[in-house]
Backbone bond lengths (Angstrom), bond angles and torsions (degrees), N, CA, C in turn:
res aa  C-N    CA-C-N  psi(-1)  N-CA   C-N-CA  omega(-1)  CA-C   N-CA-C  phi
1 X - - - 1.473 - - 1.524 108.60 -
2 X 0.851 116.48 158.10 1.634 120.98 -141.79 2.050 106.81 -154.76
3 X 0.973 114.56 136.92 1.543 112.86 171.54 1.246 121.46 -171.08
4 X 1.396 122.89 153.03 1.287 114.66 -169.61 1.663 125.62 -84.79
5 X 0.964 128.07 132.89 1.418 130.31 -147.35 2.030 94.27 -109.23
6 X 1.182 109.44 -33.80 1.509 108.75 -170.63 1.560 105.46 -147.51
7 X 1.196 109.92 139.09 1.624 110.78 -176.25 1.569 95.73 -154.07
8 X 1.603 112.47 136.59 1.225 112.29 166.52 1.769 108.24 -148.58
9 X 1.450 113.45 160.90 1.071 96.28 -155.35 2.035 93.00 -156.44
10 X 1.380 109.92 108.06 1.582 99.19 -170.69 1.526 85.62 -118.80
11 X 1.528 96.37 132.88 1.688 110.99 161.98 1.413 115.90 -125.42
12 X 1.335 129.14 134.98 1.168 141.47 -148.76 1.744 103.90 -127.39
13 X 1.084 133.60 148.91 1.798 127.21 -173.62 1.248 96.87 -171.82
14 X 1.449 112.91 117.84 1.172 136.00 173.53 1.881 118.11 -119.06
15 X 1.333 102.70 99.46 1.830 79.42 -171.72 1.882 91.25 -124.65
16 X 1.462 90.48 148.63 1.411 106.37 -175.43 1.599 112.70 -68.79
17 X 1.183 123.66 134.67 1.294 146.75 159.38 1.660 111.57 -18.83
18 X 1.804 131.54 120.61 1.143 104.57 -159.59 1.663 79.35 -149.76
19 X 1.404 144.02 152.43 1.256 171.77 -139.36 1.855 97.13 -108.35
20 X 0.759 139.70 126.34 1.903 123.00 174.45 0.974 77.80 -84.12
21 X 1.910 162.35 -57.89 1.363 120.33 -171.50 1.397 98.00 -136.64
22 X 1.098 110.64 164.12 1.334 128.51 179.84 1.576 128.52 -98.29
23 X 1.020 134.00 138.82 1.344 127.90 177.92 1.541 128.06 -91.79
24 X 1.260 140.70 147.44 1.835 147.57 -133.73 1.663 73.91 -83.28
25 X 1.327 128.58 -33.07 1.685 114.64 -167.86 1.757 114.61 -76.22
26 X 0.988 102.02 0.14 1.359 116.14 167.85 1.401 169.92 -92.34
27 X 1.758 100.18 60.43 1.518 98.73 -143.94 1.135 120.77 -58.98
28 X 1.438 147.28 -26.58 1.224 147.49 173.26 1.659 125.71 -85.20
29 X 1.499 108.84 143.91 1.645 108.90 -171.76 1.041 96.05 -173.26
30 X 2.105 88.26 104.99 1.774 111.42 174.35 1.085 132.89 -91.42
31 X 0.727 146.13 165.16 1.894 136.23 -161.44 1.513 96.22 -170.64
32 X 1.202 120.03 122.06 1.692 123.56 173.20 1.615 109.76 -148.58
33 X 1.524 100.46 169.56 2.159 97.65 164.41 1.623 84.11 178.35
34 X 1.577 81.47 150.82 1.438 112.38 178.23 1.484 118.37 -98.41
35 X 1.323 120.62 144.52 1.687 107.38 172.71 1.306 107.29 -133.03
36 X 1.151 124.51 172.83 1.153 123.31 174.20 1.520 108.13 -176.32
37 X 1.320 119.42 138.18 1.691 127.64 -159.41 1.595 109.22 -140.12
38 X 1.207 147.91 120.49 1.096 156.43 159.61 1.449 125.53 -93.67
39 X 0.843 157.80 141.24 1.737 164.63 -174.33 1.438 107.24 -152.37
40 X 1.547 93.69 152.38 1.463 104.25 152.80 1.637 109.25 -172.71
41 X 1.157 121.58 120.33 1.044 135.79 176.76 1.644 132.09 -79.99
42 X 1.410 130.82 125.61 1.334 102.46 166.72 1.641 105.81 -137.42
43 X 1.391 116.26 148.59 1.535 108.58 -169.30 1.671 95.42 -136.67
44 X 0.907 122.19 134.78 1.823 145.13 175.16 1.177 108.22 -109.70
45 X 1.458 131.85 155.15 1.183 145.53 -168.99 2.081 109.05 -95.83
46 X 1.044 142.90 95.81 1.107 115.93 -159.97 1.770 114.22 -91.36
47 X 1.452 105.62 27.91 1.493 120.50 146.49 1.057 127.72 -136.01
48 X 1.538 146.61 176.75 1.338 126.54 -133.93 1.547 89.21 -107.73
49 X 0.919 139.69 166.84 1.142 163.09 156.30 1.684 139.85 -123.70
50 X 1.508 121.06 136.13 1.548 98.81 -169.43 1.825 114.44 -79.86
51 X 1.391 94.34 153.70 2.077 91.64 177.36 1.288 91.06 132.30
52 X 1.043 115.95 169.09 1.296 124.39 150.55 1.632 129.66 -89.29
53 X 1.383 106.20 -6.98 1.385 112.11 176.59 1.973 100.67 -68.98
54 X 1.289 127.17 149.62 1.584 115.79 152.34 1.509 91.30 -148.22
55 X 0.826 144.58 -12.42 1.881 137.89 150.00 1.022 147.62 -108.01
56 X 1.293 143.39 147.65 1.388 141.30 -172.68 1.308 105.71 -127.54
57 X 1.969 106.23 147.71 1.481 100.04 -173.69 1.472 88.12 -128.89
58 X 0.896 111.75 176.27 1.776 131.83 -155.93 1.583 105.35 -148.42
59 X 1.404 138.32 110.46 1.314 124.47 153.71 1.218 107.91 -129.16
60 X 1.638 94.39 163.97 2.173 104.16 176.92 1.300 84.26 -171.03
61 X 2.223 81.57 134.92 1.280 98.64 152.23 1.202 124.87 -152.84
62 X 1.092 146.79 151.56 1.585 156.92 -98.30 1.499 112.94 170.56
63 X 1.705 113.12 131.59 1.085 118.23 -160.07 1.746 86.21 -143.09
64 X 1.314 133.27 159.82 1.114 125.03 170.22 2.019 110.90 -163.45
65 X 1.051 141.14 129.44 0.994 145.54 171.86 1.730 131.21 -90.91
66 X 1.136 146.58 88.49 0.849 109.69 -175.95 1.917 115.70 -119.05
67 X 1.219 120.77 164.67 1.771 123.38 165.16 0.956 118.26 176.91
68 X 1.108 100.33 150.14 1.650 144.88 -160.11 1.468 102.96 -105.22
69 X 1.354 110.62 148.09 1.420 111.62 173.84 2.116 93.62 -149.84
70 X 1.134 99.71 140.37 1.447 98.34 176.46 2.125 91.59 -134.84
71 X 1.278 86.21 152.30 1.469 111.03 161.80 1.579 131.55 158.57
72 X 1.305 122.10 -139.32 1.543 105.70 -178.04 1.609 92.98 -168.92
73 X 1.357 102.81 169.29 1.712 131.84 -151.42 1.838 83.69 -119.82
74 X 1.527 110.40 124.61 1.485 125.47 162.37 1.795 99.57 62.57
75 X 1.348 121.18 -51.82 1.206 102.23 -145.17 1.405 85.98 -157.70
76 X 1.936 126.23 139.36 1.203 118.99 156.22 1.998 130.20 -40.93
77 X 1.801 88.31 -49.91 1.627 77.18 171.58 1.211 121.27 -125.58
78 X 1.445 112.03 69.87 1.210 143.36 152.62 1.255 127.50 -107.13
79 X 0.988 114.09 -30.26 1.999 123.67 175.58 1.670 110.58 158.29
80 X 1.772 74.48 73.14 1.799 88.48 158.31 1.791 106.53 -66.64
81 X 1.555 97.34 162.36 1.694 104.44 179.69 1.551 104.59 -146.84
82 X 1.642 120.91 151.68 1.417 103.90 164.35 1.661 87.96 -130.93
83 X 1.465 112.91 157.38 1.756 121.13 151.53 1.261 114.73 -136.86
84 X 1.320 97.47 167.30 1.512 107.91 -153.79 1.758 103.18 -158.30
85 X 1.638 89.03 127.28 1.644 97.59 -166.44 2.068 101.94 -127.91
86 X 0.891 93.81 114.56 1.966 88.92 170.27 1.875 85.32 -134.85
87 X 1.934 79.02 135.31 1.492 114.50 165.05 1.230 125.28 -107.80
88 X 1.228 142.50 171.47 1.680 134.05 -169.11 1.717 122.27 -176.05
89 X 1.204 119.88 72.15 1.479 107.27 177.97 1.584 101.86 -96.61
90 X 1.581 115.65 155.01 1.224 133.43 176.01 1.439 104.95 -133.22
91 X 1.309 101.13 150.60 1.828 100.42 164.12 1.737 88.68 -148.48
92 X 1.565 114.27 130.19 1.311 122.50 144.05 1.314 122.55 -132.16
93 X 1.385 126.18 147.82 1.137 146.21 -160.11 1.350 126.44 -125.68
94 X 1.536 142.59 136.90 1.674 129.37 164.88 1.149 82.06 -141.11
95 X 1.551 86.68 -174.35 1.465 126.99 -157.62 1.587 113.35 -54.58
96 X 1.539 97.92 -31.24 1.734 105.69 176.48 1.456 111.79 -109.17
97 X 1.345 139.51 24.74 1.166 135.91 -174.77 1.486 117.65 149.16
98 X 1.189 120.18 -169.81 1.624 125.16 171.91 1.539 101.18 -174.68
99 X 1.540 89.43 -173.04 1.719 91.74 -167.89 1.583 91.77 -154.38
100 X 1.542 115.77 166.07 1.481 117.95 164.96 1.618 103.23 -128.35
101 X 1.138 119.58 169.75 1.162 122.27 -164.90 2.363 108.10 -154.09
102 X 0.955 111.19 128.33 1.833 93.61 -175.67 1.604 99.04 -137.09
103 X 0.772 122.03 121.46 1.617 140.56 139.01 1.544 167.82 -26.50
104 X 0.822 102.30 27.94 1.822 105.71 -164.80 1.701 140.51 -96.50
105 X 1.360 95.20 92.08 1.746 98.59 -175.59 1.443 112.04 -78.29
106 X 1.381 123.34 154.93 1.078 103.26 171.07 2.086 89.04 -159.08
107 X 1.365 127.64 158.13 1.362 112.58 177.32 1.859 100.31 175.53
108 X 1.400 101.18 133.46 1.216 115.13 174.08 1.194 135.42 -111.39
109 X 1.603 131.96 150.24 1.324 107.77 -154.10 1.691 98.39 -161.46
110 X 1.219 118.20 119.81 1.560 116.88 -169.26 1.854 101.46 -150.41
111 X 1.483 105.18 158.58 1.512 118.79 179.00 1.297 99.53 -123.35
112 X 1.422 103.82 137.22 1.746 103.92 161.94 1.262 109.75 -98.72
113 X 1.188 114.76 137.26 1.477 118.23 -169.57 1.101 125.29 47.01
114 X 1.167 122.73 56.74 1.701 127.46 -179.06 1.398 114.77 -61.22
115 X 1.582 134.07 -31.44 1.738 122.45 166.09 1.567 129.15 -103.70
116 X 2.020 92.12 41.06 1.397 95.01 -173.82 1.587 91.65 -127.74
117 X 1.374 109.62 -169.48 1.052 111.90 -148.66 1.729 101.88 -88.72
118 X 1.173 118.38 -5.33 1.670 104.04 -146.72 2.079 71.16 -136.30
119 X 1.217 140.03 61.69 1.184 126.43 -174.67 1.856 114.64 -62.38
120 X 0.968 140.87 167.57 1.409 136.59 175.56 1.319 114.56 -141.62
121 X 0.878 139.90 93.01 1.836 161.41 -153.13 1.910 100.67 -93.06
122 X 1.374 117.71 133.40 1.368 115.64 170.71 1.734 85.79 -153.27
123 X 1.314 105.15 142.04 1.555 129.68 158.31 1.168 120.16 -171.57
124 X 1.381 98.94 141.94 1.826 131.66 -166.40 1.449 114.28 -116.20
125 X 1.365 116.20 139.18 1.745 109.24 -164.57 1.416 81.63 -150.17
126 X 1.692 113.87 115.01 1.478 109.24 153.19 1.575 112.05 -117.88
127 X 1.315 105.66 154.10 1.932 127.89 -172.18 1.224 113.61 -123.38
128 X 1.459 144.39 104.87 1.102 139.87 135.41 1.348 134.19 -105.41
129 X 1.273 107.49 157.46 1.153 115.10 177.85 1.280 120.34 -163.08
130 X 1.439 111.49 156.55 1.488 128.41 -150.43 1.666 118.28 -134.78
131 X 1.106 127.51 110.31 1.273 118.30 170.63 1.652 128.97 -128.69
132 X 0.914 95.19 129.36 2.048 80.55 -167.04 1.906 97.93 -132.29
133 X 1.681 119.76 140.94 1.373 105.30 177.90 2.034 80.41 -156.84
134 X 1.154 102.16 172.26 1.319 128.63 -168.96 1.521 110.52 -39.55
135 X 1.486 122.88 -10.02 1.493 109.43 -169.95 1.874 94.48 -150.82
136 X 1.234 114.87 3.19 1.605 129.11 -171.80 1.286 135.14 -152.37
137 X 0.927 125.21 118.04 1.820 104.04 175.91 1.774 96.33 -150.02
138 X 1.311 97.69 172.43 1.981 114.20 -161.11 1.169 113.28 171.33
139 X 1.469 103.10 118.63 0.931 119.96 170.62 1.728 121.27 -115.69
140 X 1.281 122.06 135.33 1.626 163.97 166.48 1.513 133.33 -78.63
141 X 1.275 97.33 114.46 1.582 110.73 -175.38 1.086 112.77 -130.73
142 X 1.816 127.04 136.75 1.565 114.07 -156.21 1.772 78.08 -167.74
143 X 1.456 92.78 114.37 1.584 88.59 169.05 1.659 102.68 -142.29
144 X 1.453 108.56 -174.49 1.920 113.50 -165.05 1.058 91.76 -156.42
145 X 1.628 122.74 134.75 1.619 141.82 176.47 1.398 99.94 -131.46
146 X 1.417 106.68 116.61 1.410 108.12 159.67 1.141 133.82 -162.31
147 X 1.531 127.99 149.49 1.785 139.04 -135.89 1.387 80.33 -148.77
148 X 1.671 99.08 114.44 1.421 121.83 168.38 1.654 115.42 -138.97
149 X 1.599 105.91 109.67 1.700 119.30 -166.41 1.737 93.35 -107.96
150 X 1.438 101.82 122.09 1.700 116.87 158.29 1.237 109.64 -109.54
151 X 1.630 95.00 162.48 1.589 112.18 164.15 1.393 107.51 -143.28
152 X 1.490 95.03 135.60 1.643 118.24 -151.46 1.592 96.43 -127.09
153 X 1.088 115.49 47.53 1.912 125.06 163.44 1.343 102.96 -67.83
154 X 1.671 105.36 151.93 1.546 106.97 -175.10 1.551 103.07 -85.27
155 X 1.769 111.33 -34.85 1.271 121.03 -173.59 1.280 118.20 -106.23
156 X 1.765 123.83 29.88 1.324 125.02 -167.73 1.342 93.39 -133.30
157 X 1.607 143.52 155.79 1.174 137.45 137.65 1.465 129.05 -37.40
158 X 1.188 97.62 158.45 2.042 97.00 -162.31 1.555 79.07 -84.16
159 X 1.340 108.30 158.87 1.389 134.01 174.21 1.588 97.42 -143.15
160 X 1.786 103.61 142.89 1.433 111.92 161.15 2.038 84.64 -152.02
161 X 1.512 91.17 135.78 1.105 111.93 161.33 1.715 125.41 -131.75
162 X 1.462 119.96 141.53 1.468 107.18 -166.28 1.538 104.39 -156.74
163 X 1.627 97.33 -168.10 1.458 103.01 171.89 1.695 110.49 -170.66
164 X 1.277 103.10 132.17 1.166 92.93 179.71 1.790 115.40 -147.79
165 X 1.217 114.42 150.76 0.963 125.18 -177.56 1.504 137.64 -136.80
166 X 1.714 104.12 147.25 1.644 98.40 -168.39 1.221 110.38 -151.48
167 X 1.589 104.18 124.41 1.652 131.98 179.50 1.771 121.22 -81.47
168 X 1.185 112.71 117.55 1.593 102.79 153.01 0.915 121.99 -124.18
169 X 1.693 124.29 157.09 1.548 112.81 -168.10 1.676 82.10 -153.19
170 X 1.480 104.98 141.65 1.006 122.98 -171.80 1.722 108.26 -130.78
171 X 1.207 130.77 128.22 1.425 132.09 164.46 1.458 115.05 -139.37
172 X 1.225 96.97 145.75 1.465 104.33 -166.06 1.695 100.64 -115.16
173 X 1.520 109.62 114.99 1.551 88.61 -179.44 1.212 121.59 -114.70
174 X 1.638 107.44 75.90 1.644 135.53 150.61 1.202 80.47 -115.41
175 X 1.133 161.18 4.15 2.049 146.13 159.21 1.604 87.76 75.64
176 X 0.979 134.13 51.49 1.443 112.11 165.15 1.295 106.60 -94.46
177 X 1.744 123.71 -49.57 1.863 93.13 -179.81 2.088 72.97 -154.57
178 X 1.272 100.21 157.56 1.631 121.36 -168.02 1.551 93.97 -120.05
179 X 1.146 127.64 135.41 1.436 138.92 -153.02 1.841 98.16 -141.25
180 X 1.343 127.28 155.54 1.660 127.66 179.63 1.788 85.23 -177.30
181 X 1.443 106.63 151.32 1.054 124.72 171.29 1.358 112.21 -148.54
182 X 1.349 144.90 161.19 1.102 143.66 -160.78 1.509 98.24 -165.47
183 X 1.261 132.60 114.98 1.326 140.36 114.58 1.513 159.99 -112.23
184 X 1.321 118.13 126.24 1.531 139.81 -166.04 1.639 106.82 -76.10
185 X 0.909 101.82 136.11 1.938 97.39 164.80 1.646 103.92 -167.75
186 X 1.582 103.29 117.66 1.501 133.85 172.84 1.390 93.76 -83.16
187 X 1.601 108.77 151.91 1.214 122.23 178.78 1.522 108.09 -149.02
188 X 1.269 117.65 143.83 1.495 106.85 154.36 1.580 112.48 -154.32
189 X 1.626 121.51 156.67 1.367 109.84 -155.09 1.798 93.17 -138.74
190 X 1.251 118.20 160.99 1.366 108.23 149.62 1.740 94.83 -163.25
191 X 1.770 112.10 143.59 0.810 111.94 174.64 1.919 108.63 -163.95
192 X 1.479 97.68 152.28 1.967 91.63 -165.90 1.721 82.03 -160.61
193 X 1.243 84.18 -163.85 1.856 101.85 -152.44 1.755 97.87 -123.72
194 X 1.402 123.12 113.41 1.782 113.47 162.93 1.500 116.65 -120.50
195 X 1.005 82.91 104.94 2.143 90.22 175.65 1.668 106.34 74.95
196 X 1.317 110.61 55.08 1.457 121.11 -166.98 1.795 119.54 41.68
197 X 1.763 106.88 31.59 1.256 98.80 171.44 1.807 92.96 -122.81
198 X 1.702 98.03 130.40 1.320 118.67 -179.15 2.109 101.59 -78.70
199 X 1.131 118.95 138.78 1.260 123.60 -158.99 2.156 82.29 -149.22
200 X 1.331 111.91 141.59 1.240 154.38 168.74 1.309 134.74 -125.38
201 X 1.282 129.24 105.71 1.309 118.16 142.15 1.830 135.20 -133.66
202 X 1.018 105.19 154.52 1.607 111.53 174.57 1.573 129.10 -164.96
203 X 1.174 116.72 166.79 1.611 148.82 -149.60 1.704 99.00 -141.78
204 X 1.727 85.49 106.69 1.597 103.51 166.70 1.101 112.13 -128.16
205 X 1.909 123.46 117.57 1.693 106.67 176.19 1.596 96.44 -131.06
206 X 1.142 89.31 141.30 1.558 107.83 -168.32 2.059 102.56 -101.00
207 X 1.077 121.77 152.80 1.452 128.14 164.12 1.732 97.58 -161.26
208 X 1.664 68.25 125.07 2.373 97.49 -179.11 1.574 85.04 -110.65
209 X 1.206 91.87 -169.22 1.723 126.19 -146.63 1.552 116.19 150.09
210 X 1.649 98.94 119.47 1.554 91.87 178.04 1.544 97.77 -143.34
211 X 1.160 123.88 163.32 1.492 122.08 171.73 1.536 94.69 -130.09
212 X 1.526 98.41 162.40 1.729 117.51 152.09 1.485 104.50 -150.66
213 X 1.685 79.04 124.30 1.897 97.45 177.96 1.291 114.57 -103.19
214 X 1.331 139.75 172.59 1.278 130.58 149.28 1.107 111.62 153.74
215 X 1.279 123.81 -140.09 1.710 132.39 -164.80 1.647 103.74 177.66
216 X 1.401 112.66 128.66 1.028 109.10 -171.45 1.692 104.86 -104.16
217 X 1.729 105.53 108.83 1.431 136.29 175.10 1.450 117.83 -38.59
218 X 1.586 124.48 -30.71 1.611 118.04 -158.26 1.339 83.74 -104.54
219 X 1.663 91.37 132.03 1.637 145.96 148.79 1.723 86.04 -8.65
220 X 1.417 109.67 135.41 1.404 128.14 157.00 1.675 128.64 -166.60
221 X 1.128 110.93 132.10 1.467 109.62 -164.72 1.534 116.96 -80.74
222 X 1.970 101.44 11.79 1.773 71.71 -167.99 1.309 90.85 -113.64
C-alpha cells in the first residue's frame, strides 16, 4: 500500500495584452501566453516492505510558449494572413531514469482575395517533435501543404479545385529502422442548383508512398 506523502505543483500564465476588437486601420494582432508547470511527487509504502528501496519520487517540468499573430498586407480583402507558433519543452524524471521531450508547431495560412470572385487559399502546418530519455529517443516530422482555388460566380457553378499534401518522417535515434510517408491528393468539385434540383460532381486522386529504412541494432548471435 502506497500513498503520497508530498505533492507540489507551481503553474505560472502569462498571456499578452489583446484589444476585444480591433480596428480596419490595423494591420497587426498579437495574441501570446506563457506556461510553466513544476511537480514533484513522493510516495512511501505505509507497510514495510523487503529492499532497501521504500519510496519513489516522481518529477516534471514543462515550459511552453505559444502565439498567434493575425493580419493582412495593403488591404483586409486583399490578403488577409494568420500565423501560429506553439513551443514545448518537458523534462520528467524517477527514481530509475527520466526523459526530455520538445515541441514545436508552427503554420501559416492566408487568402488572396477572399470577397472576390476567383479567391486563392494556401496553408502550411509544420509538427515536430522530439523525445530522447536513458534507453530511447525519436524524433517526428509531420507537415501539410495546401493550394485551394474557388469560383464564386453568381450565374456559374461553384468550382473548388486544390491540392494538398502530407509528410511524416519518423527517426529513431538508436538507428533501428527510419520510417517517411508521403501523401498527395488532387481534388476537383463542381456543384449548383437547376429547377430546385441540387446536382454534384467531383474527382479525387490520391498517390501514397512510404519507405522503411534502417538496420536492425539488437545484439544477435546468428
Amino acid at each position: 500500500l502506497r500513498r503520497p506523502l508530498t505533492f507540489l505543483v507551481l503553474t505560472l500564465a502569462v498571456a499578452l495584452p489583446s484589444p476585444a476588437q480591433r480596428s480596419p486601420a490595423e494591420p497587426w494582432h498579437l495574441q501570446g501566453a506563457l506556461g510553466l508547470t513544476l511537480s514533484k511527487t513522493t510516495q512511501t509504502s505505509l507497510l514495510p516492505v523487503p529492499g532497501p528501496v521504500s519510496s519513489a519520487n516522481y518529477e516534471n517540468a514543462a515550459g511552453d510558449l505559444r502565439l498567434s499573430l493575425d493580419g493582412y498586407w495593403q488591404d483586409p480583402q486583399f490578403l488577409p494572413f494568420s500565423l501560429d507558433f506553439e513551443g514545448e519543452h518537458g523534462s520528467k524524471k524517477v527514481d530509475v531514469g527520466g526523459f526530455r521531450d520538445n515541441l514545436l508547431n508552427w503554420g501559416v495560412n492566408t487568402t488572396f482575395l477572399p470577397g472576390r470572385t476567383l479567391p486563392l487559399r494556401f496553408f502550411y502546418h509544420k509538427s515536430q517533435l522530439g523525445a530522447r530519455g536513458d534507453t530511447f529517443g525519436q524524433n517526428a516530422d509531420n507537415s501539410t501543404l495546401g493550394v485551394d482555388w474557388s469560383l464564386r460566380q453568381a450565374r456559374l457553378p461553384r468550382l473548388d479545385v486544390g491540392y494538398t499534401r502530407f509528410t511524416n518522417d519518423i527517426r529513431l535515434v538508436t538507428s533501428l529502422f527510419d520510417t517517411n510517408y508521403r501523401q498527395g491528393h488532387a481534388y476537383a468539385s463542381a456543384e449548383d442548383t437547376w429547377r430546385q434540383w441540387e446536382w454534384g460532381v467531383g474527382f479525387d486522386n490520391y498517390n501514397n508512398r512510404s519507405n522503411l529504412a534502417g538496420q536492425n541494432a539488437v545484439p544477435s548471435d546468428f
